[in-house]
Every structure is written in structure tokens, then in C-alpha cells.
C-alpha positions in Angstrom: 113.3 11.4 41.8 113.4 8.0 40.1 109.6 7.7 39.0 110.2 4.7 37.6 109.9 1.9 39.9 106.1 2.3 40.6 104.9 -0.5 43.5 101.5 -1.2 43.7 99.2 -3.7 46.1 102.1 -3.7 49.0 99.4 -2.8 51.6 97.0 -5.4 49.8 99.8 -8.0 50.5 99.0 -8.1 53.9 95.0 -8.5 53.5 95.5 -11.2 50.8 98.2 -13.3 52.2 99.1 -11.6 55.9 101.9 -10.0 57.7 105.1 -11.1 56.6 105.5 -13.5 60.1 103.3 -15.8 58.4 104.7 -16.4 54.8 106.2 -19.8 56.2 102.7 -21.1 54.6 102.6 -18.7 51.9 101.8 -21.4 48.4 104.9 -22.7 46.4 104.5 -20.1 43.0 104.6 -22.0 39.6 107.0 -18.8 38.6 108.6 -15.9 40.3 110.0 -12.8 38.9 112.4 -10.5 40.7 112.8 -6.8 39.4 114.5 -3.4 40.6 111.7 -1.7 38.6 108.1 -2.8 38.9 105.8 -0.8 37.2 101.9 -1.7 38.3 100.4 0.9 36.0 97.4 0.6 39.2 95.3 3.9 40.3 97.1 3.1 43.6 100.6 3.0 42.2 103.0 4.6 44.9 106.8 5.3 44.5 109.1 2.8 46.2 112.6 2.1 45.4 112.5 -1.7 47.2 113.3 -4.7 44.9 110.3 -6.7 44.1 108.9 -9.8 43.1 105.7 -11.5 41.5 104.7 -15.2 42.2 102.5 -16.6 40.1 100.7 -19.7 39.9 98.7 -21.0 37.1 97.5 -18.1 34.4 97.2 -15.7 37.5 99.3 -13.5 39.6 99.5 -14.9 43.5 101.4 -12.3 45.4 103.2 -9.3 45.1 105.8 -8.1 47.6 109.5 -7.0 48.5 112.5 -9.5 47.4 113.2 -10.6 50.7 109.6 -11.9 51.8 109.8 -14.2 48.2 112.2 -16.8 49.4 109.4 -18.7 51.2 107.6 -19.1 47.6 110.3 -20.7 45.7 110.1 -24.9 45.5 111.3 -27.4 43.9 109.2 -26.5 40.4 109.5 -22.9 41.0 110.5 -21.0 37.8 112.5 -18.1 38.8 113.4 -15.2 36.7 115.8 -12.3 37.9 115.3 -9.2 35.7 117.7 -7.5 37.9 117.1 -3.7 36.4 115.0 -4.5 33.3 111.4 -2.7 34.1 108.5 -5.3 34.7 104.8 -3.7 33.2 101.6 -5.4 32.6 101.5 -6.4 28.9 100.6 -4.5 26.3 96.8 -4.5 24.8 96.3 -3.9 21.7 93.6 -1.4 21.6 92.4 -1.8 17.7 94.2 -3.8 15.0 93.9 -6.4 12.6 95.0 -9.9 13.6 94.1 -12.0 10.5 95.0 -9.2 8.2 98.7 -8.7 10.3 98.5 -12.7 9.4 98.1 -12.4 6.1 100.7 -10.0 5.6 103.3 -12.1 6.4 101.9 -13.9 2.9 102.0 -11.4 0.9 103.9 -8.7 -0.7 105.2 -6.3 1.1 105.0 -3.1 -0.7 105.4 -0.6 2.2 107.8 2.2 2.2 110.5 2.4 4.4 110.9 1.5 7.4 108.6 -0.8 6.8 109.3 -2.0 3.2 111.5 -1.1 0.5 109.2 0.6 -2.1 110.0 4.2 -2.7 108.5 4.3 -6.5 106.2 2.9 -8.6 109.4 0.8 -10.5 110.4 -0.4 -7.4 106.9 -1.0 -6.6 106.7 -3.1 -10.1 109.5 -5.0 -9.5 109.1 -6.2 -5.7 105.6 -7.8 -7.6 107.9 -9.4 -10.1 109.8 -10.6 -7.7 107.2 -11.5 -5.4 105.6 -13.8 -8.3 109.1 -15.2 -9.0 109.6 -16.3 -5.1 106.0 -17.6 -5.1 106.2 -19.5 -8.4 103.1 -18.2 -9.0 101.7 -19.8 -12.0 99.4 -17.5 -14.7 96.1 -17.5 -13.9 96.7 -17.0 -9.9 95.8 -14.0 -7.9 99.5 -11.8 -6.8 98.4 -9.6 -3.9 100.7 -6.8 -2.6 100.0 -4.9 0.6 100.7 -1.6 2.2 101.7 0.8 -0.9 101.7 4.5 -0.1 101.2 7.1 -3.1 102.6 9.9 -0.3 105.9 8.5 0.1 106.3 7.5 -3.9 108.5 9.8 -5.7 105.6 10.0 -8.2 103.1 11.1 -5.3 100.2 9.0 -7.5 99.0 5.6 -6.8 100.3 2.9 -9.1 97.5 2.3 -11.7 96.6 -0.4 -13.7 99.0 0.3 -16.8 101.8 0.4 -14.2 100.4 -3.2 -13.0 99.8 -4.5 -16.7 103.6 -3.7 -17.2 104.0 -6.5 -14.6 102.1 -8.9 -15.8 98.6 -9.3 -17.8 98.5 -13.3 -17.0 97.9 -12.5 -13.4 94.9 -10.6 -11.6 96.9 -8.3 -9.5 95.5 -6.3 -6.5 96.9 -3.8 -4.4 96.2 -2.6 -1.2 96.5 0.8 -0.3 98.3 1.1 3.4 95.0 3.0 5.0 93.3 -0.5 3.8 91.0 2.1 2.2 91.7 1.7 -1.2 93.2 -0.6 -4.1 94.2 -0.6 -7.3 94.2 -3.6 -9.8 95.2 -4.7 -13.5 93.1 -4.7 -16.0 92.5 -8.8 -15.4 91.7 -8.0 -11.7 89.4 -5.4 -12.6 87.7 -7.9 -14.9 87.8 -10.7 -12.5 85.9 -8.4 -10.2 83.3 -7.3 -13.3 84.0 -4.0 -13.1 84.3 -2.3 -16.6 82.9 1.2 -18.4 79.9 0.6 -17.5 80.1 0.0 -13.4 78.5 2.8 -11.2 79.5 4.1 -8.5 78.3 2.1 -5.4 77.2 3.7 -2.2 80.0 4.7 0.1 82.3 4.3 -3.2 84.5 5.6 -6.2 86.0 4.2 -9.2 88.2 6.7 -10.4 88.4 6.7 -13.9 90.9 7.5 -17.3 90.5 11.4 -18.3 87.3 12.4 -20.2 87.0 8.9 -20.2 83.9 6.2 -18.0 87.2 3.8 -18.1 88.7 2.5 -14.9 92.0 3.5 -14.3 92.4 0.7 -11.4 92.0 2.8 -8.6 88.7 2.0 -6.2 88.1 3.7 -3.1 86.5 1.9 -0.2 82.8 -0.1 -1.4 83.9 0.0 -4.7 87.3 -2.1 -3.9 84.9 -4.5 -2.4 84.5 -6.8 -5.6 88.1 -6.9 -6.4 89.4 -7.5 -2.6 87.1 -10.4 -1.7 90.1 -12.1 -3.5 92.8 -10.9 -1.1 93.4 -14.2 0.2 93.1 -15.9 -2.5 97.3 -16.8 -3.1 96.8 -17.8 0.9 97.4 -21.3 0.6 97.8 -22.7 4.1 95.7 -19.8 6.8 96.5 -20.9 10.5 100.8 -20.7 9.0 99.5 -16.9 9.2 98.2 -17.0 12.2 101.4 -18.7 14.2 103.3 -16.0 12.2 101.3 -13.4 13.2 101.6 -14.2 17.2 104.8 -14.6 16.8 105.3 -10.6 15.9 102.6 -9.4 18.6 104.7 -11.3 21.2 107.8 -10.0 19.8 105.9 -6.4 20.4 104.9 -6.7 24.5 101.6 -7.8 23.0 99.6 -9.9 25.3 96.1 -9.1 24.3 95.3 -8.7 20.1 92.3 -7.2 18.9 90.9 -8.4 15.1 88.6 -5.2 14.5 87.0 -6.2 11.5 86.1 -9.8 11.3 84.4 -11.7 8.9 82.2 -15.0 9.3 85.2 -16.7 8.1 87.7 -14.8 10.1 85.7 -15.6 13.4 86.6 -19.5 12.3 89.7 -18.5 11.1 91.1 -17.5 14.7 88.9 -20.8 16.8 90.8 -23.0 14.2 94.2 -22.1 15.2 93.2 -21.4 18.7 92.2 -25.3 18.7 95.1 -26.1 16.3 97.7 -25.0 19.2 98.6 -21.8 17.3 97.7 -19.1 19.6 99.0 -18.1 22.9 97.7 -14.7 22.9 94.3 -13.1 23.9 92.7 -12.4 20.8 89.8 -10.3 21.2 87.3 -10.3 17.7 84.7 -7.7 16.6 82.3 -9.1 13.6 81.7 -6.7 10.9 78.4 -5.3 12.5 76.7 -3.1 9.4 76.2 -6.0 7.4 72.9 -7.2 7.3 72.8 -10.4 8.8 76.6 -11.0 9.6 75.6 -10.5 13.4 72.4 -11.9 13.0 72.9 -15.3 11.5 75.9 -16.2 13.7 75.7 -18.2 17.3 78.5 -15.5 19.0 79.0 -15.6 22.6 79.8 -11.7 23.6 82.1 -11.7 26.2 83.1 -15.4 26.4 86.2 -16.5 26.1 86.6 -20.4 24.3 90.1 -20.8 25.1 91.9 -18.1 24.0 89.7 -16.1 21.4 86.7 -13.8 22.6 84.0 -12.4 20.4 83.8 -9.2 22.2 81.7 -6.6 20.1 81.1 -5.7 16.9 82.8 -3.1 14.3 81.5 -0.2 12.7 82.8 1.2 9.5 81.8 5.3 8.9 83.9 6.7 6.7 87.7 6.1 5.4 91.1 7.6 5.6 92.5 11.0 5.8 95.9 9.5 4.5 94.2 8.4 1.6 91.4 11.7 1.6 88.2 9.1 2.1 87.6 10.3 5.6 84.6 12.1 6.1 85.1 15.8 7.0 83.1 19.0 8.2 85.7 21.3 5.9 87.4 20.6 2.8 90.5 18.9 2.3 93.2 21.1 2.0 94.5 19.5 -1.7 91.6 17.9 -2.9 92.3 14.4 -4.8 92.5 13.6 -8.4 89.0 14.3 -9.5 87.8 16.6 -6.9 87.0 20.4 -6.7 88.4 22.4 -3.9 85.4 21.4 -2.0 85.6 18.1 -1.6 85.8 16.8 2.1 85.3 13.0 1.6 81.5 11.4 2.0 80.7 9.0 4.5 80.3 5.4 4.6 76.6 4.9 5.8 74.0 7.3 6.4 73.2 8.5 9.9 69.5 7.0 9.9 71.5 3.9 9.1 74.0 4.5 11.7 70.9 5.7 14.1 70.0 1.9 14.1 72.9 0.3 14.4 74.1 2.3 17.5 70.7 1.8 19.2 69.9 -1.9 18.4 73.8 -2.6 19.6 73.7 -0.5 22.6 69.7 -1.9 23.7 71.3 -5.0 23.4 74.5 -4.7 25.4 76.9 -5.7 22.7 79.8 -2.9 22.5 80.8 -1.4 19.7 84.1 0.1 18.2 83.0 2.6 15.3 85.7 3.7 12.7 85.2 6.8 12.4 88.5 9.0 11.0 87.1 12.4 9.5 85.1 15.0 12.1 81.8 14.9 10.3 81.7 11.3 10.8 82.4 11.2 14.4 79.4 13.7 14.2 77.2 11.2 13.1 78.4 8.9 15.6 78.2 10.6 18.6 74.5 12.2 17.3 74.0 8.3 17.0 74.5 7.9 20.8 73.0 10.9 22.6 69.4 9.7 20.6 69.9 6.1 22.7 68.1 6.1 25.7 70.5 6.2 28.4 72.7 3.0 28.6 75.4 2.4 31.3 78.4 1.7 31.3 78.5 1.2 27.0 81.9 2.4 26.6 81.4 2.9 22.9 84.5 3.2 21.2 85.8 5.7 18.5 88.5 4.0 16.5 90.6 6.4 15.5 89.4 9.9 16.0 92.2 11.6 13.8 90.4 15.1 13.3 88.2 15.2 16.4 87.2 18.7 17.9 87.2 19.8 21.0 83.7 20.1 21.6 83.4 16.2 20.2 85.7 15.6 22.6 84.1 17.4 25.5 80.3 15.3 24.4 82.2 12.2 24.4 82.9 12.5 27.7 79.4 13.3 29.2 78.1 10.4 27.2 80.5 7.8 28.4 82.2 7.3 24.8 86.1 6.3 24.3 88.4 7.7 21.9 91.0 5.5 20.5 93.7 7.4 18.6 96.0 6.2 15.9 98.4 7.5 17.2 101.0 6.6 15.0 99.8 8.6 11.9 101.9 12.0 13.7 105.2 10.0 12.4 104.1 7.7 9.2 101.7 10.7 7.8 102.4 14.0 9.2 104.2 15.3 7.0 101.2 14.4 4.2 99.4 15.9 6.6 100.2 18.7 7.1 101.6 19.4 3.6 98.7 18.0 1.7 95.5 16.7 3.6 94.8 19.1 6.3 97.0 21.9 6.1 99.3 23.3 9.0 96.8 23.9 11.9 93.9 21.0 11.6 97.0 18.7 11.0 98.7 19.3 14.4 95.4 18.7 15.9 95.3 15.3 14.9 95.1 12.9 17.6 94.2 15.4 20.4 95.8 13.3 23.4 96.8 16.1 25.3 93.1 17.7 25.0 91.8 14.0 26.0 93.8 13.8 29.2 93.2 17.4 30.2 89.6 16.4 30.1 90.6 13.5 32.4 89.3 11.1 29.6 89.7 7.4 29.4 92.0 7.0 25.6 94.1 4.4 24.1 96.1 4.3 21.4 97.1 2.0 18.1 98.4 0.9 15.5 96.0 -0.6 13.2 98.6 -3.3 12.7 99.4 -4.6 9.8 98.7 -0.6 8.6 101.8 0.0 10.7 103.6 -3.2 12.4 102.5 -3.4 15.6 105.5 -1.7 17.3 104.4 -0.9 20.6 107.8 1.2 21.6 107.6 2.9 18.5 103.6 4.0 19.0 104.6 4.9 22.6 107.6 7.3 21.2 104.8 8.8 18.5 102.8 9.8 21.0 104.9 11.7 23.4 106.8 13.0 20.7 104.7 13.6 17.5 107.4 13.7 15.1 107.1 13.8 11.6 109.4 11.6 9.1 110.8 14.9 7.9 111.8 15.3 12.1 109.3 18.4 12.5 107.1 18.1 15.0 103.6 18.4 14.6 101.3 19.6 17.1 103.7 20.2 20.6 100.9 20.9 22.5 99.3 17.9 21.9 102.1 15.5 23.2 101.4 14.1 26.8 103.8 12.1 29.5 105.4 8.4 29.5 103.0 7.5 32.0 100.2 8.9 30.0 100.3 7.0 26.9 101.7 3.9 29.0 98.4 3.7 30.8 96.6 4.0 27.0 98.3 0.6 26.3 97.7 -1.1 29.6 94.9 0.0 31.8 93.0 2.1 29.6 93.1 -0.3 27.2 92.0 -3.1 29.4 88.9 -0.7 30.3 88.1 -0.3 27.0 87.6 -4.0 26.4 86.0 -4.3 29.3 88.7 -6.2 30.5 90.0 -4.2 33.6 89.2 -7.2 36.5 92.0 -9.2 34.9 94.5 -7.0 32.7 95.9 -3.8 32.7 97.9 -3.5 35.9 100.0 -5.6 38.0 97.8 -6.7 41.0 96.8 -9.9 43.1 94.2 -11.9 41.3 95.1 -10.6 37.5 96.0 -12.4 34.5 99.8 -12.8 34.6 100.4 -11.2 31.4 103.7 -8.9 31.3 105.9 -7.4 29.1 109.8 -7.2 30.2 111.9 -4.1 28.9 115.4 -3.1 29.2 115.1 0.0 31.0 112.5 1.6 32.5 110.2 3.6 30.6 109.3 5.8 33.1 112.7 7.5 33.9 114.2 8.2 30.5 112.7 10.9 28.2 110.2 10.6 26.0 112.9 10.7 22.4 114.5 7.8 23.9 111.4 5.3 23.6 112.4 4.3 20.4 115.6 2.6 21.6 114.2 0.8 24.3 113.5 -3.2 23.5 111.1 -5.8 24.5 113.2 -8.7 26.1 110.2 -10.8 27.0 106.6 -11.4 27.1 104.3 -13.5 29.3 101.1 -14.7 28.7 99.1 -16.2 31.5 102.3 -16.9 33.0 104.0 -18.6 30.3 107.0 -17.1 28.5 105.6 -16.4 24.7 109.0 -14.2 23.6 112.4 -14.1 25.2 114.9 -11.6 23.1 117.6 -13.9 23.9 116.5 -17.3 22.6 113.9 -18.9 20.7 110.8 -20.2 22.9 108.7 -21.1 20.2 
């Protein structure tokens, strides 16, 4: 059977706009797209092999019905599109990411591994930063910022430290950032320019790991304790909003209709309404303020829920613990290698206390302002979800796990009675599953991670990420991760826990529309919704899962204007 061409709303064609006797009145559409395979992604979603189109006019979609009832609809400034047999879907939504970090990457170096970059080793590593100052004609004294390094897929399995960055220079502050986002490492001039010497302690929530037998820093500093050193991240940024355009440009590129900025600053907030006023962005962007900073949510005049043109404060963001990639994140058992430093007991320490997280969750929740909570490691998603059941019931809160890598099943089973969301990153089973399995976890907590096949069993509301820039925000590759769970090494980890197409489709589409509390105008194709799509070559639905990777975007839609079209520029 060809499950792929899904038709929704046909019966709601005839409430909304009559039988098909009367569609000599039916509205000229501003655009009208004809497909073989329409995919609505809707709870009502029935098979039908029947051509289709959508008419839209304005930012919404007007009518759905079969080909032949569409003629009626096209005038004079009718934009039509035939598809043909590429598969039509609701756009993708980016459930968590980073949008002004994704924009700063493309300003920065890029000191991934491959596929994403071409570091493999710390002399590599060394001379993409020469090079990087070299392109940049960075002149001594400036900040040179490298992102995305990854001590597990180094030869040297270490992270660079700062002898490795003095060999590249000692007339620039260098700073690293580790691809969790968890960690950096710096020179000895960055390290300086963020006052940390001998003598710094160890903040709360924070390590600077240090020479042997030694209270020197040996450049490395694990989540607070990066703090003073990455508050110059964008520093070598000279012109912001070129980031942003840049950074639309890839989401489009993706299927991306709706971006999420999960970790937003004062400045990042005005960062995004600057280029949304500027002309730069023709994407929802959806923004979630720091919220465990005193006074960051306090001090500022955010409108939850309101959109001002195209950017939406829609929550706030929590921050519990770190990375299992990078051993940070918080755990109930010890890590199965322990990091430099540690004993075999180590299991990573959590960001916050619970008291403190006690009165986040409650002051947030009384006051109806949702809340994504990072929370990576199993202990902290204990303190999270200990932090909700003492709230007095709220409905409807939708609070939202962000990434959930190690959660059990009995997490899993409380999450669903108190009306909680897990959001997987999903894509760890391919970048990190190997490291994993060989190094963080061990064998059987590691093919565990990122339960989605316990979540749907449970008949959970999920979604899934890619905590772009951490990984780009590939949307066919995070699909192809999920339903396939293969490791670089092209093992896979954890076969139980792989689920359908359709599954983790609806975790980019309608889930993740419900999870922003989005789902009246996004997440499915249906009268009255957002006219936000995503075109691919074929339909996602009828080949198997291993072939998601080779499937392309060929065009996005925003409100019903054409953002990215595979075959020629449109920006």
C-alpha cells in the first residue's frame, strides 16, 4: 500500500467552502500548489491516492482539495506550482536550537570533525586557527574564536589545551568551544583576559581543570567556569544581523520554517528584533530568555506569546546540568570512564540545586510562562520532574525536557501523568554513539539513550533536535538518526529504540507545534494554518527509513512565500 500520500481536511472542504457545484465563487488564491503526494501530518490524516492541491492566500492556507476542483482558484496573479510527485509536508519546527549561536557560527571557525568540519587532530585543529586568523586578518590583540571541537573524534582523544593554543599564537586571546557548548578551552592570554589564574576557585556548577600536582589551569573550563572567558565569544563578530541573514538562509535550506533560540540573552532578544525590523528574517523565530539568572526575566518588558513581526518571546530556558558527550551531565550512576581528574565514581554534578530549581519551576509555572529545562544526565531530570509534581496542579504547562539523553523508564512513565514533554537530541545516536557506548555509558545505558520507542509506546507527545549549531540543523539527517540509530562506526545502537517515518515526522511537525504551543496554526496541513511547507523529492513516507539521508529539501515556504528553492537562488 502506498502510505505515502496522506490527505487530510477533504470532508472539511465541504463545510469550509461547499460542495464542489459551488466553487464557481470559490476566492482567487494568491498561490496554488499541486502534488501527487500530500502529506497533512493531521490526527485525521486518511489514505488517498487523488492529486491534490493547496490554495493559499495571504500567510494562510485557504482550501485544500482534489486537482480538478482547483482550476476555479487560479487568476490572473495566481502563483502556481506543480510539484508533480515531490511529497508536500508542513514545515519543519525546530524543536530546540540555537539561532544566534547557528549565526555566529557562520563567523567563526569551524573546528568540527567531519562531516561537519575538517579537524581530525589537534595539528589540524592548530592550523585551521592559523588559518582562520590569516583569512580574518586578525590583527594581535583581537579575540580568534573557534567552534565545535570534539576531543572524541581527535586522534589524541584529549581536548586541545592551552600549550596546544600558545603554539598558535600568544598575541591573540584564543577561545574554544567545545561542540556540547559545555566546555572551552583557552590560551594562556584568554585565560588572563578572563582573570582566571592559580588562584581561581572553583565556581558553583563549575571546573577548571588543572596542570598535574599543579593549582595551574591547563585551559580547559567546564560549564560556569567557561563563563568568564566565553562572554567574549562574539567579540571578532563585527557586523551581528550578516549572522543572522546567514543563519536563515541554512534553516530554510533545511525545511525549517519555525527556529527556536533556546538560550537567549538580553542582548540576543535585541539581536533577533533588529534583524527582524532590518528585513533579515523570514522565519518564525521562537526565543526563550535565560530564566535562572536573577533578574534577566525580571527586568525585561517580554510579551510571552506575542509575536512582533516575526520573532516571539515564548518561554524561558533552564539550564540543569551539562553534556554526557563531554561527561558534565548530571547522572544517578557513574560514568562508565570517568574524565581526567575523576575517580571511578564520578557521575557529573548538577548545575543548580533542586531548592533553587524548586523555585524556578513554581514561580514560572504560577505564572504561566513555559519553560524548556536542559536537563541531559538522569539525576537531573530527577530534580526536574521532583520540581514539577511539588507545583500545585497547573494545566496545560507542557513543560519541556530538552534533551533527555539518559531518561528511565519510570521518568518517562511520571512525565506523562504530569503533563511534561521530552525533547530528544536525537542526533547524538550517530555523532556520539560510538563515544557512548565505548566511553561515557557503556553498552547497555548507551543504547537507551533517547528512548523514542519507549516514548511512543507510552503514547507520549516527543520531538526531536538538533541543537543546531551543535550539529547543523539537517532535518533529513535527524529524521534518518532517529529511525535508524546508527553509529559513525555503522553499528547500531539501541534497535529497540528506533520508531517509524511517520513517528519521528510528526516529532518535527505536529508535535513540535504542540510543544510551542503552536498547534492552531502549524504543524499540519489544514484550512486556516500558517502556510508554512517544506517540499521534498520523494515521499518520506514510502521509502525506508536508511534511505532518509538521500532524500533533499527542494523548497521551503514561509507564510506562503518561497524562502528556499533547490533550483535557483530566491534570496
Amino acid at each position: 500500500m502506498k502510505n505515502a500520500t496522506l490527505i487530510s481536511l477533504c470532508v472539511l472542504q465541504f463545510v469550509l467552502v461547499g460542495p464542489l457545484c459551488a466553487e464557481s465563487q470559490a476566492p482567487e488564491a494568491d498561490l496554488l500548489l499541486f502534488s501527487d503526494s500530500v502529506i497533512p501530518m493531521s490526527e485525521d490524516s486518511f489514505v488517498d491516492s487523488a492529486p491534490m492541491a493547496i490554495a493559499v492566500n495571504g500567510e494562510r492556507i485557504s482550501w485544500i482539495g482534489p486537482e480538478k476542483a482547483a482550476a476555479v482558484r487560479i487568476g490572473e496573479t495566481t502563483k502556481v506550482v506543480e510539484l508533480g510527485s515531490r511529497s508536500l509536508l508542513p514545515g519543519f519546527i525546530d524543536a530546540h536550537g540555537h539561532a544566534s549561536y547557528t549565526a555566529a557560527a557562520t563567523q567563526l571557525a569551524n573546528l568540527a570533525s567531519p562531516p561537519v568540519g575538517p579537524v581530525t587532530d589537534i595539528s589540524s585543529l592548530q592550523e585551521e586557527l592559523r588559518r582562520h586568523i590569516d583569512e580574518k586578518n586578525l590583527m594581535p590583540g583581537e579575540w580568534v574564536v573557534g567552534l565545535g571541537y570534539d576531543d572524541s573524534l581527535l586522534d589524541e582523544k584529549r581536548h586541545p589545551e592551552r600549550d596546544d593554543l600558545d603554539a598558535v599564537s600568544t598575541d591573540h586571546p584564543i577561545l574554544l568551544v567545545h561542540v556540547s557548548g559545555h566546555l572551552v578551552s583557552a590560551n594562556s592570554r584568554g585565560l588572563a583576559r578572563g582573570g582566571i589564574n592559580s588562584e581561581s576557585k572553583n565556581p558553583s556548577g563549575g571546573i577548571i581543570r588543572r596542570r598535574p600536582g599543579t593549582d595551574e589551569p591547563n585551559g580547559v573550563l567546564e560549564e560556569s567556569a567557561a563563563y568568564p572567558v566565553r562572554r567574549f565569544m562574539n567579540e571578532p563578530i563585527k557586523d551581528p544581523l550578516v549572522g543572522v541573514r546567514e543563519a536563515m538562509r541554512v534553516y530554510a535550506k533545511n525545511g525549517i520554517t519555525t527556529v527556536q533560540d533556546g538560550a537567549a540573552s538580553p542582548a540576543v532578544v535585541e539581536l533577533l528584533n533588529a534583524a527582524d525590523r532590518a528585513g533579515l528574517v523570514d522565519l518564525d523565530v521562537l526565543v526563550y530568555p535565560m530564566g535562572q539568572i536573577d533578574g534577566m526575566i525580571a527586568h525585561q518588558d517580554y510579551r510571552f506569546g506575542e509575536y512582533q513581526n516575526r520573532v516571539r518571546v515564548n518561554g524561558v530556558k533552564l539550564m540543569l546540568d551539562g553534556s554526557p558527550q563531554g561527561k558534565t551531565a548530571y547522572m544517578s550512576k557513574a560514568y562508565f570512564k570517568p574524565p581526567d581528574g575523576q575517580d571511578s565514581s564520578y557521575r557529573g554534578y548538577p548545575a543548580i540545586p533542586q531548592t533553587r530549581v524548586d523555585e524556578l519551576i513554581s514561580f514560572y509555572l504560577a505564572n504561566q510562562i513555559p519553560v524548556l529545562a536542559h536537563a541531559n544526565g538522569d539525576a537531573a531530570a530527577d530534580m526536574l520532574i521532583n520540581a514539577v509534581r511539588k507545583v500545585d496542579p497547573v494545566s496545560d504547562h507542557r513543560t519541556v525536557m530538552i534533551h533527555a539523553q539518559t531518561i528511565r523508564e519510570d521518568q518517562l512513565t511520571l512525565m506523562k501523568e504530569l503533563g511534561m514533554i521530552p525533547s530528544y537530541f536525537a542526533a547524538h545516536s550517530f555523532f556520539w554513539g560510538d563515544w557512548h557506548r565505548d566511553s561515557v555509558f557503556g553498552l547497555e545505558r548507551a543504547s537507551r539513550i533517547s528512548p523514542t520507542a519507549s516514548t511512543v509506546q507510552r503514547n507520549m507527545v516527543f520531538t526531536i533536535h538538533n541543537d543546531a549549531p551543535i550539529v547543523p540543523p539537517n532535518m533529513l539527517r535527524l529524521l534518518w538518526a532517529t529511525t535508524n540509530r546508527i553509529t559513525r562506526s555503522g553499528k547500531v545502537l539501541g534497535a529497540g529504540q528506533r520508531i517509524s517515518n511517520y513517528d519521528a515526522l510528526l516529532a518535527v511537525t505536529r508535535y513540535a507545534a504542540y510543544q510551542h504551543f503552536e498547534e492552531r496554526d502549524k504543524g499540519t496541513l489544514e484550512v486556516g494554518k500558517l502556510a508554512d511547507f517544506v517540499v521534498l523529492d520523494k515521499d518520506p513516507l514510502s521509502v525506508p527509513s536508511a534511505e532518509l539521508l538521500d532524500l533533499k529539501v527542494e523548497m521551503t515556504f514561509s507564510r506562503g512565500k518561497l524562502v528556499f528553492d533547490r533550483e535557483r537562488t530566491v534570496r
